[in-house]
DONUVO-432333 format. One line per 2 residues: number of its first residue (from 1); their letters; for each residue x, y, z of C-alpha. Coordinates in Angstrom, 2 decimals, padded with zeros to 5 digits. Layout:
! residues N
NUM) a) X:Y:Z | ...;
This chain:
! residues 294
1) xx) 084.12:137.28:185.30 | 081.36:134.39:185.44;
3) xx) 079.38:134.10:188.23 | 078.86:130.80:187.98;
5) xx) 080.09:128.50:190.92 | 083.35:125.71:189.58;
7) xx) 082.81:122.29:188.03 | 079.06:123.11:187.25;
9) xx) 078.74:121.56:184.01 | 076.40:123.79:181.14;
11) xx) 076.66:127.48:182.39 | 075.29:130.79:180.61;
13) xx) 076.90:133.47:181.14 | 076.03:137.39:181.20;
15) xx) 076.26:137.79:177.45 | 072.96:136.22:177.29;
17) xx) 070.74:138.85:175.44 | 067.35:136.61:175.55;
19) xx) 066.98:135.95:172.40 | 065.17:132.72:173.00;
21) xx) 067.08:130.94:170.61 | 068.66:128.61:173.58;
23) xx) 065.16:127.47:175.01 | 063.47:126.57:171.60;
25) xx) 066.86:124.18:171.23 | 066.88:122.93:174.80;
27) xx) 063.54:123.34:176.57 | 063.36:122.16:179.63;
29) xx) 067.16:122.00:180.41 | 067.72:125.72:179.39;
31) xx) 064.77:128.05:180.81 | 064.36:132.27:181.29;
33) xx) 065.22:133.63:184.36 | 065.51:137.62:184.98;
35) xx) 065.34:138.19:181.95 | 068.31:136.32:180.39;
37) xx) 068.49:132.50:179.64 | 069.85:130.03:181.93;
39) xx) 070.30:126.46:182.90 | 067.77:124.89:185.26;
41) xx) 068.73:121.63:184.90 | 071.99:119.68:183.74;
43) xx) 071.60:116.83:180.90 | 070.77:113.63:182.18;
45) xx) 070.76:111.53:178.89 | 072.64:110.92:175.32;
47) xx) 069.42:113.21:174.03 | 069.79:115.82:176.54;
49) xx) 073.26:116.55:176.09 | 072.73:117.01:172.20;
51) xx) 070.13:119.15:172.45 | 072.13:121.24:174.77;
53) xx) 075.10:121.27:172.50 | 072.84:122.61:170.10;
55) xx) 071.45:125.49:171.75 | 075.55:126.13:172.73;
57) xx) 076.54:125.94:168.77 | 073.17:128.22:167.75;
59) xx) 074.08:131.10:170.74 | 075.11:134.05:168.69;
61) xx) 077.01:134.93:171.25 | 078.47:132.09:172.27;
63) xx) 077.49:132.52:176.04 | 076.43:128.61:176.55;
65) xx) 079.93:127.29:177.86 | 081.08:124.04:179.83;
67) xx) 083.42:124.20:182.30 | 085.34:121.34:180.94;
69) xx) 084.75:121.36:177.04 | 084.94:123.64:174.46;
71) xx) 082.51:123.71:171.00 | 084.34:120.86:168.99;
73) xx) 083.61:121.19:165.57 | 083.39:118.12:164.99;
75) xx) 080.26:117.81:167.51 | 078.46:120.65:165.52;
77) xx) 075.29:119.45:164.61 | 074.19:121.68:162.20;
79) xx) 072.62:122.18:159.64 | 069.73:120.21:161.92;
81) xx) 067.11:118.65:160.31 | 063.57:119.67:161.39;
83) xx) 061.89:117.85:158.36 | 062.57:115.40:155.38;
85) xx) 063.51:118.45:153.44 | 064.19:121.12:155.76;
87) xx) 066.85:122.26:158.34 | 067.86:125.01:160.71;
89) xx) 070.90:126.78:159.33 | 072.09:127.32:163.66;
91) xx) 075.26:129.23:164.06 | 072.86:132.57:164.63;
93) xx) 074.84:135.73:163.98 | 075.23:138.37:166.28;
95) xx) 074.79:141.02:163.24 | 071.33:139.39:162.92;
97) xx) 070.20:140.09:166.61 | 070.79:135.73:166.51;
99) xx) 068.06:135.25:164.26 | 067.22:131.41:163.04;
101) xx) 067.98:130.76:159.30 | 066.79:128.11:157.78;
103) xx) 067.88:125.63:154.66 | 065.47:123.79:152.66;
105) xx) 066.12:121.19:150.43 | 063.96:121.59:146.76;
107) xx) 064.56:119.79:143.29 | 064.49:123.05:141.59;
109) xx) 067.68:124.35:144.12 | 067.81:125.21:147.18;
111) xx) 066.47:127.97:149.12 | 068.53:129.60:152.34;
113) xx) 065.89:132.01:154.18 | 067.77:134.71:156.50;
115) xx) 071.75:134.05:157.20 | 073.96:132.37:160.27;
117) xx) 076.64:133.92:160.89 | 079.53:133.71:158.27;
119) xx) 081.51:130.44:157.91 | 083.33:129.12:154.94;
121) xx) 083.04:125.52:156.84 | 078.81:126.01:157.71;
123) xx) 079.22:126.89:153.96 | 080.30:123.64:152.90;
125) xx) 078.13:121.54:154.87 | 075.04:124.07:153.53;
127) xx) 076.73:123.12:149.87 | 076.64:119.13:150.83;
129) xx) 073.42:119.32:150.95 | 072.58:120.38:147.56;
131) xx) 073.11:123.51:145.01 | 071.46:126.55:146.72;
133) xx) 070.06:129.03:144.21 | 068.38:131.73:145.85;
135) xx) 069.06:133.62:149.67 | 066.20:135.05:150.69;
137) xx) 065.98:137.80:153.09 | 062.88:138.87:155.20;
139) xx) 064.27:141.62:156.18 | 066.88:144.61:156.71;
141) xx) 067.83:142.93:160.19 | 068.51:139.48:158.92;
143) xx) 070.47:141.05:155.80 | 074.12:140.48:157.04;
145) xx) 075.90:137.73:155.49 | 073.40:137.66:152.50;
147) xx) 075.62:139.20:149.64 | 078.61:136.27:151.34;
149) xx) 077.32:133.54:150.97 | 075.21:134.50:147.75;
151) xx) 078.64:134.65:145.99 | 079.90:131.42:147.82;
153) xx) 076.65:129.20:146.23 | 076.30:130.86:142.91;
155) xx) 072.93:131.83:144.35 | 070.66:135.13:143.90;
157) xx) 070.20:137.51:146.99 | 066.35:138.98:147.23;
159) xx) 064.99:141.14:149.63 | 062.09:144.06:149.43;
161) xx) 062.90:147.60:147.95 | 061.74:148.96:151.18;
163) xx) 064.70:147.62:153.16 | 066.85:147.82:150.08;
165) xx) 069.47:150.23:151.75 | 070.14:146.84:153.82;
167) xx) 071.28:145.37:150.82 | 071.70:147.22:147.48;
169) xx) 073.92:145.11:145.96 | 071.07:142.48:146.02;
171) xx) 070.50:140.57:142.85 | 066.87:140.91:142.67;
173) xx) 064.11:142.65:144.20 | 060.79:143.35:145.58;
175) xx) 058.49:145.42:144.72 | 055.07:146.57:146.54;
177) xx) 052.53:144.68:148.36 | 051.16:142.03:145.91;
179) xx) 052.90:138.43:146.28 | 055.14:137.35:143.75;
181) xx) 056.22:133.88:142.67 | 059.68:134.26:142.26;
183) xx) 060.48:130.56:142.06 | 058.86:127.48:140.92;
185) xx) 055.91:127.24:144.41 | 058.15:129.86:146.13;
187) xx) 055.73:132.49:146.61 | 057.01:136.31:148.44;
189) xx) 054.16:137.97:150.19 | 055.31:141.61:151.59;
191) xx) 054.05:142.33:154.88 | 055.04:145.41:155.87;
193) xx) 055.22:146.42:159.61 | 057.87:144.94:161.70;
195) xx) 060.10:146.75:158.64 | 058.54:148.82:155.78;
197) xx) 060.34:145.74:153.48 | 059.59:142.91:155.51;
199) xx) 058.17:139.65:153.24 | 056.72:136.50:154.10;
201) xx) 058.01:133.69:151.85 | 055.54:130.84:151.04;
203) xx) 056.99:127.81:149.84 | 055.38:124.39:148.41;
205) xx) 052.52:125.70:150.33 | 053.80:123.99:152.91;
207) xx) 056.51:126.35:154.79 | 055.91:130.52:155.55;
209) xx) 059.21:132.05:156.06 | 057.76:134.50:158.56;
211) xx) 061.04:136.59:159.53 | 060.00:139.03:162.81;
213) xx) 056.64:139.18:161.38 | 054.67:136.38:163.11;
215) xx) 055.80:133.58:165.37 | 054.66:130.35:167.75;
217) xx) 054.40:132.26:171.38 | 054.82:129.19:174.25;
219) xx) 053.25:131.39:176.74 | 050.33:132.13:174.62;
221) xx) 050.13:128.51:172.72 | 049.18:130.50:169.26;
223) xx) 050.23:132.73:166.51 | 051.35:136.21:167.39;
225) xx) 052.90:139.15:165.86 | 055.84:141.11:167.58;
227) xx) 053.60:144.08:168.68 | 056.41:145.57:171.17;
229) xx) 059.03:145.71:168.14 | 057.45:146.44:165.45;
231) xx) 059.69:149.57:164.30 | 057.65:150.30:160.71;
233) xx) 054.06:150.64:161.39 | 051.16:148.38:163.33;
235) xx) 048.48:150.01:161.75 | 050.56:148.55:158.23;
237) xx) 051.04:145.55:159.62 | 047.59:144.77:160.40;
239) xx) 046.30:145.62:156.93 | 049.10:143.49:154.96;
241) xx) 047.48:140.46:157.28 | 044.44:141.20:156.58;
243) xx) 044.81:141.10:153.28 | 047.58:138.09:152.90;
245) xx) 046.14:135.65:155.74 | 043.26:134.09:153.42;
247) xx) 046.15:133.50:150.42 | 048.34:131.42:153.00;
249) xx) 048.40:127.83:153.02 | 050.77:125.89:155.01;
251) xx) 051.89:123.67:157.64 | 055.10:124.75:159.18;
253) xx) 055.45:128.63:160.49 | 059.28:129.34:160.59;
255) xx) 060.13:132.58:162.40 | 063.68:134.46:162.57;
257) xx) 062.92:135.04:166.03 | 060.30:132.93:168.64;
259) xx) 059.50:129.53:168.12 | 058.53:127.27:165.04;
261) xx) 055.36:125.31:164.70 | 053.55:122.65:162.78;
263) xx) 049.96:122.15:162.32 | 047.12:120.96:160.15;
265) xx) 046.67:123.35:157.74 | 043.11:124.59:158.50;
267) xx) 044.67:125.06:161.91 | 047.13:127.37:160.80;
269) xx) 044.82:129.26:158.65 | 042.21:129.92:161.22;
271) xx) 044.54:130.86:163.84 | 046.11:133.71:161.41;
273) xx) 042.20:135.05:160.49 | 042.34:135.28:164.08;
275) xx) 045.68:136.96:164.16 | 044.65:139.49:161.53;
277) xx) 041.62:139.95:163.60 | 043.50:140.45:166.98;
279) xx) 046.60:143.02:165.20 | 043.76:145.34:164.42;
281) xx) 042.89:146.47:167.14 | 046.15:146.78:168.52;
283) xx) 047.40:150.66:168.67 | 050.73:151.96:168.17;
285) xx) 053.00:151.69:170.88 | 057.10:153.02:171.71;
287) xx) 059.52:149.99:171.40 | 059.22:147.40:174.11;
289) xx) 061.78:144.59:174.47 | 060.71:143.27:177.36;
291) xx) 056.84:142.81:176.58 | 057.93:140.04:174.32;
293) xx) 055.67:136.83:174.89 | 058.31:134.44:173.81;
């Protein structure tokens, strides 16, 4: 039962598995509190209320409720554009630990990076937008869904040999450590660590696909890597950034997990020198949900 107290308005409730996802959508109105997210404050303009009903149609598991609405459908705002070309995917899966996905918008097709959850209607509206021809997957966690909606564009499914058993039916695949351009300016640099098949995708040199390999921390204002979850190897990870940070050249960083972030290119690229610089000196460490710096 919900703890909440009657006619509140917004409510989370205790399904909430602070995943951060709510207070990138809604900052502000939605905040962390013990651990989980919550609402602080209730919508107090047109803007406010559709950036809630965002972060409600993005929870992966549906936890954002009001006491005197449902999610209509035909509210849903997604896909949401973040950019002229580009747009988060929302409807996060809960077989993808709600991971972001994204959609962006090329002349040569269209790329999805990562999976919502499925939807033959999220389908459609993805479709609207444009052919998609390739779903690319950072990793084995963000690998559910792939193969679906692959088959429902026409599209080819990609992900990393070393996460393959996440998806061997995938249509093409990734070998080693050395980037690969496996669309016109769509560039896959593995980066091993968070998974031994986790890739970076680089794309116009102007968006990195980071997956759980690197994110924008708010409580740190910079560039981190997810040190407490990295299940594969630190050590790895720190070499593949070490040796991938000076061929990366971009504007927009967009995670699976923690926030997104734009900057001036020579911004981005000296904060992930110092990234490299920083993840090498960090030692191994057991599994640590709660040390995340979101």
């Amino acid at each position: 039962m919900s703890s909440h107290p009657p006619d509140t308005g917004w409510h989370i409730d205790q399904r909430c598995t602070n995943c951060d996802v709510a207070r990138q959508l809604a900052p502000g109105l939605i905040g962390e509190v013990d651990g989980r997210s919550a609402v602080i404050r209730q919508p107090r303009t047109d803007a406010e209320e559709r950036a809630m009903r965002a972060a409600a149609y993005a929870c992966h598991t549906r936890s954002i409720r009001h006491d005197s609405q449902g999610l209509n459908p035909t509210l849903d705002p997604f896909p949401l554009a973040l950019d002229e070309h580009l747009y988060l995917c929302g409807h996060n899966s809960p077989k993808t630990a709600g991971a972001n996905s994204y959609l962006l918008c090329r002349p040569t097709g269209n790329l999805m990076i990562d999976t919502p959850r499925w939807s033959s209607v999220s389908a459609a509206k993805y479709e609207a937008l444009g052919p998609v021809t390739e779903v690319l997957l950072t990793h084995r966690d963000h690998a559910a869904h792939g193969r679906r909606y692959a088959d429902r564009f026409g599209a080819r499914l990609w992900i990393h040999e070393g996460d393959l058993d996440a998806a061997p039916d995938a249509d093409e695949i990734i070998h080693g450590t050395e980037p690969i351009e496996i669309a016109d300016k769509v560039v896959a640099h593995p980066l091993p660590g968070h998974t031994k098949g986790s890739v970076l995708y680089l794309a116009d040199n102007t968006y990195c696909f980071s997956g759980d390999s690197l994110y924008w921390s708010r409580t740190t204002r910079d560039i981190e890597v997810f040190d407490s979850i990295t299940w594969y190897s630190i050590t790895e990870l720190a070499a593949a950034l070490e040796r991938t940070a000076p061929r990366l050249h971009f504007e927009w960083l967009l995670p699976g997990h923690g926030d997104r972030r734009r900057l001036a290119h020579e911004d981005m690229k000296q904060r992930l020198q110092n990234l490299a610089a920083r993840t090498r000196k960090l030692p191994p460490a057991p599994i640590n949900f709660s040390a995340l710096r979101w």
